[in-house]
C-alpha positions in Angstrom: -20.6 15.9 12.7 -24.3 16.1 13.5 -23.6 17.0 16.8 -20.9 19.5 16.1 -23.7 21.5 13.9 -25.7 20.9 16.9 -23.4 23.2 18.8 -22.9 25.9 16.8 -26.4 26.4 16.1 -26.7 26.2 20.0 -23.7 28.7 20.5 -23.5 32.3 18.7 -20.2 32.7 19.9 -19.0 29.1 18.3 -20.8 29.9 15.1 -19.2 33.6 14.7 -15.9 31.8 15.0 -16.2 29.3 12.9 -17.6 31.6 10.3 -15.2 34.3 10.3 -12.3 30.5 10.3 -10.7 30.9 13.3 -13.2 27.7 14.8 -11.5 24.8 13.1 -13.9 21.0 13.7 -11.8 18.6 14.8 -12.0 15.5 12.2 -13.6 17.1 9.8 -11.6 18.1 6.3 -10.9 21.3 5.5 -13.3 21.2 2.6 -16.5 20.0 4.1 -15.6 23.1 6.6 -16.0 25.4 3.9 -19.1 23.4 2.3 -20.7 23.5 5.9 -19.6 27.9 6.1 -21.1 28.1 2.8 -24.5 26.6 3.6 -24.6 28.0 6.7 -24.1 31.5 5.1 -27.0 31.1 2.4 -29.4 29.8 4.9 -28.7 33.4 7.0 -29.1 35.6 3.7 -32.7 33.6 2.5 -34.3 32.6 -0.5 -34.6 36.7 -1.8 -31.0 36.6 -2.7 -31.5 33.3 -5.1 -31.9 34.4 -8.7 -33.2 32.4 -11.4 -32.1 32.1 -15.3 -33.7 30.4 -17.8 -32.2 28.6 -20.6 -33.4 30.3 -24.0 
């Protein structure tokens, strides 16, 4: 798995793929796929789009 990250950080054209689903990891479930796209994705957008609320 670690080197399969490896590539797509390595290869725009791999990671636009695999984002937009039509790059499917061979071996790996379908939901540590979507885990991976969603981490992926907030890393790109950055910590402004994080919101915190407090517990009253």
């Amino acid at each position: 798995m670690k080197e399969m990250i490896q590539s797509l950080l390595r290869d725009r054209n791999l990671m636009d793929q695999f984002m937009h689903g039509r790059l499917q990891l061979e071996g790996v479930p379908t939901i540590q796929q979507e885990a991976l796209r969603d981490v992926l994705l907030n890393s790109r957008q950055g910590r402004d789009s994080y919101s915190f609320i407090g517990w009253m």
